[in-house]
C-alpha positions in Angstrom: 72.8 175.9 135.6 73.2 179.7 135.0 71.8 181.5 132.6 73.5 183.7 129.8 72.8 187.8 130.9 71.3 189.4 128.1 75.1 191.2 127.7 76.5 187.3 127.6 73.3 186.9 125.2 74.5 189.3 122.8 78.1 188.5 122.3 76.8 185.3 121.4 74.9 186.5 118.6 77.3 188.8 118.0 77.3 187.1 114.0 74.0 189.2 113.7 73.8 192.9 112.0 71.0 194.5 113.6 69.9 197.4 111.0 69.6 200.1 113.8 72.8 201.5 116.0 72.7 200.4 119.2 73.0 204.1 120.2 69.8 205.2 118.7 68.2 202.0 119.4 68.2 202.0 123.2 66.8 205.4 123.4 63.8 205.0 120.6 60.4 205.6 122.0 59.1 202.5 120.2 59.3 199.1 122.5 61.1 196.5 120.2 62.6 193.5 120.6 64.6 190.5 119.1 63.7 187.2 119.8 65.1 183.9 118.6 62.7 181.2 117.7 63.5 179.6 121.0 62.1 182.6 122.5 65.0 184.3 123.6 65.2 187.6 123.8 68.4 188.5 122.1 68.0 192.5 122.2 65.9 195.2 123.2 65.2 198.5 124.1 64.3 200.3 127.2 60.9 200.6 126.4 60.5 197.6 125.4 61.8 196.8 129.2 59.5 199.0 130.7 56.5 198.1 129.1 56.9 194.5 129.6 58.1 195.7 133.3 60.9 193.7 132.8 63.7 193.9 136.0 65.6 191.2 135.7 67.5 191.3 132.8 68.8 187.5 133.2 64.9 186.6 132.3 65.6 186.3 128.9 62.5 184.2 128.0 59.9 186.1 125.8 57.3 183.4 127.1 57.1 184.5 130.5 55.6 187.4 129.3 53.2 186.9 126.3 52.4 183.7 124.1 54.6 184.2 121.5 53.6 181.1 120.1 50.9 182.5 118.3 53.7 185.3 116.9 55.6 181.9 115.4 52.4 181.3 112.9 53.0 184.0 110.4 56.4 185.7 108.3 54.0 189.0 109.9 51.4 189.4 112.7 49.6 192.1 114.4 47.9 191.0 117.7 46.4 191.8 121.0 48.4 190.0 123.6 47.6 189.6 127.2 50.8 190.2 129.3 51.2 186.8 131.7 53.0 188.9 134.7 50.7 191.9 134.1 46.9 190.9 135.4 45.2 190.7 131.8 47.2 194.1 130.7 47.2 194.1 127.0 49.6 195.3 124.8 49.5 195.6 120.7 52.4 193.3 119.4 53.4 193.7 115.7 55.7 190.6 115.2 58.1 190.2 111.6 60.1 187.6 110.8 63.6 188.6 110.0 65.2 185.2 109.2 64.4 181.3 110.1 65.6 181.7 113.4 64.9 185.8 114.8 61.9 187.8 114.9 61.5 191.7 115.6 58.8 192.8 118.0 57.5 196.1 118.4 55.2 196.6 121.0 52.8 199.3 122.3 50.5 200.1 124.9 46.7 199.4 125.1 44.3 202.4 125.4 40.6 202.0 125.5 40.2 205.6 124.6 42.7 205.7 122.2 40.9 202.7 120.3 37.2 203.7 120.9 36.5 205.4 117.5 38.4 203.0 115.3 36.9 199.5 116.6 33.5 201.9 116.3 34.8 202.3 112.6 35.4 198.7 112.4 32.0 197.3 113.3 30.0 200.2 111.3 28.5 201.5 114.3 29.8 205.4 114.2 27.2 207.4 116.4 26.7 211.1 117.7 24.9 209.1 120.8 26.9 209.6 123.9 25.0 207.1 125.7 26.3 204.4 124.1 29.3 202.6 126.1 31.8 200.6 124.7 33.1 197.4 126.5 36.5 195.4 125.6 36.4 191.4 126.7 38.2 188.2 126.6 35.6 185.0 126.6 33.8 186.0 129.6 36.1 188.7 131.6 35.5 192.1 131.3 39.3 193.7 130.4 38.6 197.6 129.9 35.0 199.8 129.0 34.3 203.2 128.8 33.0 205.7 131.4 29.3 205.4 129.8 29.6 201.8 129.9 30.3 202.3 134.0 27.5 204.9 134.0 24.8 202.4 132.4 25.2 199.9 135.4 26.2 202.0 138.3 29.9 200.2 139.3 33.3 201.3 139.8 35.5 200.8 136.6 37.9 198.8 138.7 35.1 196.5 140.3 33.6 196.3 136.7 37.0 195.4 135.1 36.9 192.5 137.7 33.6 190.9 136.8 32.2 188.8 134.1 30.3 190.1 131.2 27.4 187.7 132.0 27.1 189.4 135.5 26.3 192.4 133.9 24.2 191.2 130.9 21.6 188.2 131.2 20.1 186.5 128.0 16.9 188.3 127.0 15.8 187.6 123.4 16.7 185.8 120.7 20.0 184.8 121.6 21.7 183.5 124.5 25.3 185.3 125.6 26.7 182.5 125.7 26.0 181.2 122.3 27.4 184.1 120.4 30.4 184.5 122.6 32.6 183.1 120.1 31.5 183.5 117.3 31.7 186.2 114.7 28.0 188.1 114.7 27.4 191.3 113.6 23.6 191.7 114.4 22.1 193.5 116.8 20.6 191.6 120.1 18.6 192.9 122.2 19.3 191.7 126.4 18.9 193.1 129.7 21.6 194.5 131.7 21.7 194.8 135.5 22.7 197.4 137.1 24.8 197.6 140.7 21.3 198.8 142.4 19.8 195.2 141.7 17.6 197.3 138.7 17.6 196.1 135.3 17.1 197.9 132.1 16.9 196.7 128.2 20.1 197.0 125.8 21.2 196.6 122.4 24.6 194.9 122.0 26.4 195.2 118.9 29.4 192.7 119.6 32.9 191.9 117.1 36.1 190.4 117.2 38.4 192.8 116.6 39.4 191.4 113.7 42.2 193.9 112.4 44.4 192.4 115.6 43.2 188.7 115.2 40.1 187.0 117.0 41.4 187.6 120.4 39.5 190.0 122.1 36.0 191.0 121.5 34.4 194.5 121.4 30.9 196.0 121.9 29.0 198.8 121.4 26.4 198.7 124.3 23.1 201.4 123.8 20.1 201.5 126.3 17.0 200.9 124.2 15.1 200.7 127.6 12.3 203.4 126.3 12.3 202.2 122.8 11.2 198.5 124.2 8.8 200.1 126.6 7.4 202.4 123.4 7.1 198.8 121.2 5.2 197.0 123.8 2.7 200.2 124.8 2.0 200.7 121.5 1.5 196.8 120.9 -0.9 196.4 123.4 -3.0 199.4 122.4 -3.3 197.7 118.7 -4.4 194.2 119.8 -5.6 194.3 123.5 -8.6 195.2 124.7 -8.3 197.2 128.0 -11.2 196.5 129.7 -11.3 192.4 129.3 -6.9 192.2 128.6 -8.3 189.9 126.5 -7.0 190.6 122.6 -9.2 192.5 119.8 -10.3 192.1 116.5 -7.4 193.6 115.1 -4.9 190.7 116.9 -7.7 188.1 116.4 -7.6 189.1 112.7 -4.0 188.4 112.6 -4.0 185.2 114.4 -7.1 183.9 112.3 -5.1 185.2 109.1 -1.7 182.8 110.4 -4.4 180.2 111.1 -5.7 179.8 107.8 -2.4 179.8 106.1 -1.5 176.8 108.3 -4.8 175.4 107.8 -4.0 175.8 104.0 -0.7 174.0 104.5 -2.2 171.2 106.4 -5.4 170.3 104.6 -7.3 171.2 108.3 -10.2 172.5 109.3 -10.6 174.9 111.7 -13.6 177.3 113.7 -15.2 180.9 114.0 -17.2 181.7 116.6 -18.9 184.8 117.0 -20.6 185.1 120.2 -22.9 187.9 121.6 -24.3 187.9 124.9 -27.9 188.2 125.4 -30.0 191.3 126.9 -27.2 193.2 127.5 -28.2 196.1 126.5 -31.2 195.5 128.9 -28.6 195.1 132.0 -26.4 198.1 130.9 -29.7 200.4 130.6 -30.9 199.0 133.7 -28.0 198.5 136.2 -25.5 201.3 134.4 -22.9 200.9 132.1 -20.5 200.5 135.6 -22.1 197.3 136.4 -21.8 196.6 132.5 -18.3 196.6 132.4 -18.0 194.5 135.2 -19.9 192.0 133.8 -17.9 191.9 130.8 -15.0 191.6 132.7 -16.5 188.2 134.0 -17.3 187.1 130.4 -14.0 187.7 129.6 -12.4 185.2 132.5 -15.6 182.8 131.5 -14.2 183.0 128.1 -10.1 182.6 129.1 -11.0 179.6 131.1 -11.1 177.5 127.4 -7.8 178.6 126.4 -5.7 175.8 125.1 -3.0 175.5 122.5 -5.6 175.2 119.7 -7.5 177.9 121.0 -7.1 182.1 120.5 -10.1 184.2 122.5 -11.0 188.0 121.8 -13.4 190.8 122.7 -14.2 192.6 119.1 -16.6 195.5 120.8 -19.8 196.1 123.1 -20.9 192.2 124.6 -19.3 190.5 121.5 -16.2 188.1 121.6 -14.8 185.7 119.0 -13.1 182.6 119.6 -10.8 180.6 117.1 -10.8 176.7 117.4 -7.4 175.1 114.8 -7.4 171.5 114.0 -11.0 171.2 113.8 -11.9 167.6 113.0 -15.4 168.0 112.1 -19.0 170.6 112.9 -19.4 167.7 115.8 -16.2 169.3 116.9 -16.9 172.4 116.5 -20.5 172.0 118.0 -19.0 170.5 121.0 -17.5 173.6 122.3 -20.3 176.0 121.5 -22.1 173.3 123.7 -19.2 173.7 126.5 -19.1 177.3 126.2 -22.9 178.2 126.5 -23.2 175.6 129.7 -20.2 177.4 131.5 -22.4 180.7 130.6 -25.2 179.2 132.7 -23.7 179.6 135.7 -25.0 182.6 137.8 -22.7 184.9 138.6 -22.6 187.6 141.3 -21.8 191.2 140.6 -22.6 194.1 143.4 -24.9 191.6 145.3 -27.0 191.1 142.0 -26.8 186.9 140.9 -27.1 187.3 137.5 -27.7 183.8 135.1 -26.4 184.8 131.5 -27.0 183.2 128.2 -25.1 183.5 124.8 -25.9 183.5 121.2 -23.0 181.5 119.0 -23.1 181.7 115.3 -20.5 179.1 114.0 -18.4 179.0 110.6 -16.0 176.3 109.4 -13.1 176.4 107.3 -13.4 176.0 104.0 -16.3 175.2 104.1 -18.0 178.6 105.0 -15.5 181.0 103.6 -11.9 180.9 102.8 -11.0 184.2 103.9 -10.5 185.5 107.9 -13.6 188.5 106.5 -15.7 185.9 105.2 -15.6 183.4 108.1 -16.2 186.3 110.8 -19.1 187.6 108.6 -20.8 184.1 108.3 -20.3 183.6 112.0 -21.9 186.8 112.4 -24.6 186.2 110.8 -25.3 182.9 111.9 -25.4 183.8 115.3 -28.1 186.8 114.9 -30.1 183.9 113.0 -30.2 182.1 116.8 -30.2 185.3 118.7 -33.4 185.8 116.2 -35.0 182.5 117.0 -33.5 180.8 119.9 -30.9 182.6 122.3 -28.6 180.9 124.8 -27.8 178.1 121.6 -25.8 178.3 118.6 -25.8 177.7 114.9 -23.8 176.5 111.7 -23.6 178.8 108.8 -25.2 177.4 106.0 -23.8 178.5 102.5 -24.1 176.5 99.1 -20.4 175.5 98.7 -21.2 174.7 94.9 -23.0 178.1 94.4 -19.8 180.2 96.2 -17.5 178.1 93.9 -19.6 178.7 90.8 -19.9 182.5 91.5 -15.8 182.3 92.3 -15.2 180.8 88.4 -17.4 182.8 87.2 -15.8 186.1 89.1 -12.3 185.2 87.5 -13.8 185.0 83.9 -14.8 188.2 84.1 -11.7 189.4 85.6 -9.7 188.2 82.7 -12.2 190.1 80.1 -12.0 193.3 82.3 -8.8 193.5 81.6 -8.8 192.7 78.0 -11.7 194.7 77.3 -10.8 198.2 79.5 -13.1 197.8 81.7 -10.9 199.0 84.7 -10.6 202.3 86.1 -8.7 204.8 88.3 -10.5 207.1 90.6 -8.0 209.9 92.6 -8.4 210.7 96.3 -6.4 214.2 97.2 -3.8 214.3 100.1 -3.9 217.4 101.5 -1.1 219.2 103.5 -2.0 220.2 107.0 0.6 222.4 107.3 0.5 224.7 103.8 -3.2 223.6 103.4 -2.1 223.0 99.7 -2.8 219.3 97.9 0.1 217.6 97.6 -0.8 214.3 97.0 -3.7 212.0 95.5 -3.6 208.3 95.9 -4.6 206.1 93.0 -7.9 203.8 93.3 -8.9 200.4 91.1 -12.6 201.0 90.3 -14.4 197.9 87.7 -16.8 199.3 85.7 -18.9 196.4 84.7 -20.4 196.5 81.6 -23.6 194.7 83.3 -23.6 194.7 87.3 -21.7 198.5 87.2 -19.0 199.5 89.4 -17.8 196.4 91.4 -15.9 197.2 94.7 -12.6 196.5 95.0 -12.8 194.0 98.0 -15.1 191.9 95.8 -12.3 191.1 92.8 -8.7 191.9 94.6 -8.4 189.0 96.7 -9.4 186.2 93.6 -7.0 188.3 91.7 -4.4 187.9 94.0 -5.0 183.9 94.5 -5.3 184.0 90.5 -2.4 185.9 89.8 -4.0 188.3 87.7 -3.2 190.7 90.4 0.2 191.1 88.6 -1.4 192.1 85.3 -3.5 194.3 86.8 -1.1 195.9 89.2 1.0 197.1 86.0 -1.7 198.7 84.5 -2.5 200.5 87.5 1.0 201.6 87.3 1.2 202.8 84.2 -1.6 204.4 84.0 -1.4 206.0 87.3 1.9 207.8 85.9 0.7 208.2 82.6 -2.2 210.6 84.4 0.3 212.4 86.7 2.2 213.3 83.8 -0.1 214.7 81.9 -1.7 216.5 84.8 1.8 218.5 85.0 1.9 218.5 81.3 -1.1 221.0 81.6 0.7 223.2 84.0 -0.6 222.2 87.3 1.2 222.1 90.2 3.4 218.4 90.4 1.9 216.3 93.3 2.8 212.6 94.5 0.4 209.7 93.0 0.7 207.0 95.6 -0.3 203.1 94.4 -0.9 200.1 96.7 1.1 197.0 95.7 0.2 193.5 96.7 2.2 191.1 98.1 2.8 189.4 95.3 3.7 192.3 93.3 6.2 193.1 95.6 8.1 190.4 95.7 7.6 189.5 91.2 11.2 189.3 89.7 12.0 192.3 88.1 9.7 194.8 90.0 12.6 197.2 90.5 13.5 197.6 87.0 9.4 197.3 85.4 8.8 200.4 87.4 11.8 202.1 86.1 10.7 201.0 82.9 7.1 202.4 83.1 9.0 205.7 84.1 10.7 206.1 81.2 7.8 205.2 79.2 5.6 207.6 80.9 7.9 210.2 81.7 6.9 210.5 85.1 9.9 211.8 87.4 10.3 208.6 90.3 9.9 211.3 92.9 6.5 211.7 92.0 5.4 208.5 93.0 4.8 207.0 96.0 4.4 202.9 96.5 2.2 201.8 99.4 2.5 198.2 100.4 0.8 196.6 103.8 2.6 196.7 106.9 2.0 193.0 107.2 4.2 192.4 103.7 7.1 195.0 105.3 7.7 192.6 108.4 7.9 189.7 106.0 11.3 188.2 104.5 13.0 191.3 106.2 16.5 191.4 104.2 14.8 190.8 100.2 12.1 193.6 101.3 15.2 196.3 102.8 17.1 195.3 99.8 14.1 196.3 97.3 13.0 199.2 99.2 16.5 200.7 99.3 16.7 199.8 95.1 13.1 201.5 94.7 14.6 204.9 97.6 17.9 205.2 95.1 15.7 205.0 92.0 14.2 208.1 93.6 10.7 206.4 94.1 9.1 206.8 97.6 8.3 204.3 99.9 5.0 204.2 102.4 3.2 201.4 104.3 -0.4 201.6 104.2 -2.6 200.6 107.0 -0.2 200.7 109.7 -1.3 199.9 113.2 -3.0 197.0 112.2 -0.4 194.5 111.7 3.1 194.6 114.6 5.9 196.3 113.6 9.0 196.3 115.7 10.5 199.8 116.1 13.8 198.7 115.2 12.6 196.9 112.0 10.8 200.6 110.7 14.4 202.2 111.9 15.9 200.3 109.7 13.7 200.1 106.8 14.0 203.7 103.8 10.3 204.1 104.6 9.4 207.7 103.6 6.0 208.2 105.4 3.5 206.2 107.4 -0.4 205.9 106.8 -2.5 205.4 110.3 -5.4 202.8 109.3 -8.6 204.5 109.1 -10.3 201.9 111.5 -8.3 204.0 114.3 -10.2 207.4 113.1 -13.3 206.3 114.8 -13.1 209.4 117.5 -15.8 207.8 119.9 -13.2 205.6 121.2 -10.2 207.3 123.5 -8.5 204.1 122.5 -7.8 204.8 118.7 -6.7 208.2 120.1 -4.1 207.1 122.1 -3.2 204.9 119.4 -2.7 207.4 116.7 -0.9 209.9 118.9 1.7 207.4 119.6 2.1 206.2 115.8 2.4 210.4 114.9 4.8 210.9 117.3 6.9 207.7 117.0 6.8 208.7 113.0 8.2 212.3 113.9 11.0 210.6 116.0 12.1 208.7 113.2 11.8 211.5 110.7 9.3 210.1 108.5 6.4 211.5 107.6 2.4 210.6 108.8 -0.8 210.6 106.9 -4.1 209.6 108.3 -6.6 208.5 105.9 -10.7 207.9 106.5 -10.8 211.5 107.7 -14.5 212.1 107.5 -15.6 214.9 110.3 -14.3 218.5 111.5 -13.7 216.7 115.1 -11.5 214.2 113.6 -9.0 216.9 111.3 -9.0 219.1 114.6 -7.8 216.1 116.6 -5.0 215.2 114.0 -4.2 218.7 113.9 -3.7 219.2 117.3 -1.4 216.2 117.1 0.8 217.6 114.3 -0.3 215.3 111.8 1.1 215.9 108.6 -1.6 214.7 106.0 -4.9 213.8 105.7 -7.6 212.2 103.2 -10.6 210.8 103.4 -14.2 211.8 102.7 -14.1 215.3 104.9 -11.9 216.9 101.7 -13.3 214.5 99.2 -14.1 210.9 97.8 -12.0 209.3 95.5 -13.0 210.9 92.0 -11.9 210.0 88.3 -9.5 211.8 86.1 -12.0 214.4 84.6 -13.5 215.4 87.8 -10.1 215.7 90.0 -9.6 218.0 86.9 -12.2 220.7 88.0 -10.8 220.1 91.8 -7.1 221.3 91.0 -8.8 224.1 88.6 -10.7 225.2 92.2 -7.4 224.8 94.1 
């Protein structure tokens, strides 16, 4: 049967009044249409024709063209619709109701570069960086990108247009492609792409539906992080691998032992230190040269690698000494067991430069709980259990020995005390300056716990902070600090000296108390400090814990106009994108990495200064304590110092007569 012409069409609907003269209609720049709910298209423009490349004008059917099905939903609709007769050409379709029975469409072309800046509006990703690319995709099949998109992986745009996202972009962390695919994810993920050249590189994909025209088409922002994943891992392996052995260090053993005893904690289990030393090294390094020395360390360390399991983690601390962590312990006859294993495969010769060399170890043993409840105290009682058998014995082992009762006594005792220390003032704060390597001026000082016992005198920190933390009195204490910490830097400017920042460390579990935000505002007022005038430190391990609640309270603490530093860094891992994203105001390098007789720690602390300039935040490096070590940081562009080279942590009175001098 033949169909109606759309002239036929009209005189059939010739009952309906459309609002615009058919004069000025025709000619409008705007493509629109009328369709009946059938489909039909009862009227239309010649741009509307063109656009939908429309030549015969007995083809009357609206669905040979888009899926106007999904137009039929709503009284109004605004889509991106995939032309049928078009090869995946899209076209922006804004589809009203007029009546039960006839919709108006009014249609318009798809740009990419016309769209670029508002889907980058839309996802909150508005950049100055012209390397990132922008890509436009249906499921899998690439339908339109920008030229950096083309640059980053080396294609044509028309080959790339042809292809599937997941030929350009292979899962790489976290995330598989084709898990978020279709779903609505506005996080980051990290993947690698692969370029034309069979070369891959390492990209962040920020990836939305484009929601304002319904979940049709998605959008991404693509950015090659290539050199900041390269910077992350360099900078990662300098902090816990040694380079001679690739076996880790003390400073990734001391975070493994640290996740160990938590889980030990949680589980009720046991587990094992073992701090071994080889014997008469420094015999064969004096003798043979510290060449052949490193070789044979290098065959300690594969000895050592060869009783890695699951339940094991191996590292070289410094010099001929390793450590090795046993979890799941089930006894000291398990624990003795692989001492025994280890010092048998150490009796093996071994050849090095024609020598055959038969090497024997000293092991000192310590066992969780029972000899030490912290990853310090089981190291240092493996320590010295092993130099008690290196003392008597060599090429055997030994168990630490403490009195369990005695430590627990001396632990009751300790938090008694605490409690009275704080009732009675017993507590003080000692000042250490931070000095300005640029203006040479003292701009900051950083606030120190000191217990003046009434009996045993001044107490060290490390002796009371970590029962006070396990107590809970850590929270009592840490106000105090607090207060009184402003309470001095206000009446330091009170007197007319020049303002500086006080900076005070936080625990963990003052960090994340209810309430911190608003306490600290509180002291403020009370004091009458100005919040720019202090300085919070907390631990780098606490800032890559429960990410989003420590962002949220850091950006609360950054708008109350305090500032925000973590302490110690280097020694924990910090992603680079996690301190990107974090309000941190300034980083303090660990003073374990100021120890200038290792090229190491110098490599190290370079790479923290200069990351920390890149990301505009500030660097201080504290344990400064010689002329070689402030030239080196200067030299590096270091922005503050402290430590003993300017001046040890002093109280109130003294630090007086330090800023009269200054």
């Amino acid at each position: 049967m033949k169909r109606k012409s759309l002239e036929e069409n009209d005189m059939s609907k010739e009952k309906i009044e459309f609002p615009i003269h058919d004069g000025v209609f025709i000619h409008l720049k705007d493509a629109i249409l009328f369709v009946d709910d059938q489909g039909t298209i009862i009227k239309g423009n010649n741009a509307a024709f063109s656009l939908l490349a429309i030549s015969d004008r007995d083809d009357l059917s609206i669905f040979h063209y888009m899926d106007f099905a999904l137009l039929m939903e709503d009284k109004e609709k605004h889509l991106l619709m995939e032309l049928k007769k078009e090869d995946g050409k899209l076209v922006e379709v804004k589809s009203v109701r007029i009546d039960d029975s006839l919709y108006c469409l009014i249609m318009s072309d798809l740009s990419i570069q016309d769209k670029t800046e508002e889907v980058k509006t839309y996802i909150k990703q508005l950049t100055h960086d012209s390397e990132e690319g922008m890509v436009i995709y249906n499921e899998d099949k690439v339908l339109d990108c920008d030229q950096t998109f083309v640059n980053m992986f080396g294609y044509e745009k028309e080959t790339i247009t042809k292809m599937n996202l997941t030929e350009l972009v292979r899962e790489y962390k976290d995330y598989e492609l084709n898990q978020v695919m279709y779903k609505d994810f506005s996080e980051s993920m990290i993947y690698t792409g692969m370029r034309k050249n069979g070369s891959t590189f390492h990209l962040e994909m920020i990836e939305q539906p484009y929601n304002n025209f319904g979940a049709i088409i998605r959008v991404a922002i693509i950015k090659d992080i290539t050199e900041r994943v390269e910077n992350e891992r360099r900078i990662e392996f300098m902090a816990f691998y040694d380079e001679l052995t690739d076996l880790p260090n003390r400073n990734f053993f001391m975070k493994v032992l640290k996740e160990a005893l938590t889980e030990a904690k949680k589980a009720n289990e046991m587990l094992a230190v073992y701090f071994i030393d080889l014997d008469y090294f420094k015999e064969i390094n004096d003798t043979l040269g510290y060449e052949f020395g490193d070789k044979l360390l290098k065959v300690c360390g594969e000895k050592l690698k060869s009783f890695l399991q699951t339940d094991t983690f191996i590292a070289r601390t410094s010099g001929d000494e390793f450590l090795i962590l046993q979890k799941h312990t089930k006894n000291k006859h398990d624990a003795i067991k692989l001492a025994e294993e280890v010092i048998s495969e150490f009796e093996k010769p071994v050849k090095i430069d024609g020598y055959e060399l038969f090497i024997s170890i000293s092991i000192g043993i310590s066992v969780f709980p029972q000899n030490g409840l912290t990853e310090h105290d089981l190291i240092k009682h493996a320590d010295s259990a092993m130099y008690v058998t290196k003392e008597h014995h060599r090429s055997s082992y030994k168990l630490f020995e403490p009195s369990i009762s005695e430590n627990f006594k001396n632990m009751l005792t300790m938090e008694s005390e605490l409690r009275k220390a704080l009732a009675h003032e017993q507590f003080e704060l000692h000042y250490q300056p931070q000095k300005d390597l640029g203006s040479g001026k003292i701009v900051g000082i950083e606030a120190l716990l000191r217990w003046n016992h009434p009996v045993n005198g001044y107490i060290p920190p490390d002796e009371f902070i970590s029962l006070a933390e396990k107590t809970g009195l850590i929270i009592d204490i840490g106000e105090w600090v607090l207060k009184e910490a402003c309470k001095q830097n206000k009446a330091w400017q009170d007197k007319g000296y020049e303002p500086v920042i006080v900076g005070v460390n936080l625990s963990a579990k003052q960090f994340n108390q209810k309430g911190l935000v608003e306490n600290i505002e509180s002291i403020l007022e009370q004091t009458g400090l100005d919040a720019r005038y202090l300085e919070l430190e907390i631990t780098e391990s606490m800032a890559m814990s429960n990410e989003d609640y420590i962002i949220h309270t850091m950006k609360r603490l950054r708008k109350l106009g305090v500032l925000v530093s973590i302490d110690d860094f280097g020694t924990g891992y910090s992603s680079l994108r996690y301190l990107s994203i974090f309000p941190v105001t300034k980083l303090k390098i660990d003073k374990m990495f100021m120890d200038d007789n290792q090229k190491q720690n110098q490599a190290i602390v370079k790479s923290i200064i200069h990351m920390s300039h890149s990301l505009n935040m500030k660097v201080i490096a504290e344990g400064v304590e010689t002329i070689e070590q402030l030239s080196f940081l200067e030299s590096e562009k270091c922005d503050e110092v402290q430590g003993f080279y300017f001046s040890k942590p002093l109280p109130p009175a003294q630090l007086t007569k330090f800023f009269q001098v200054q």
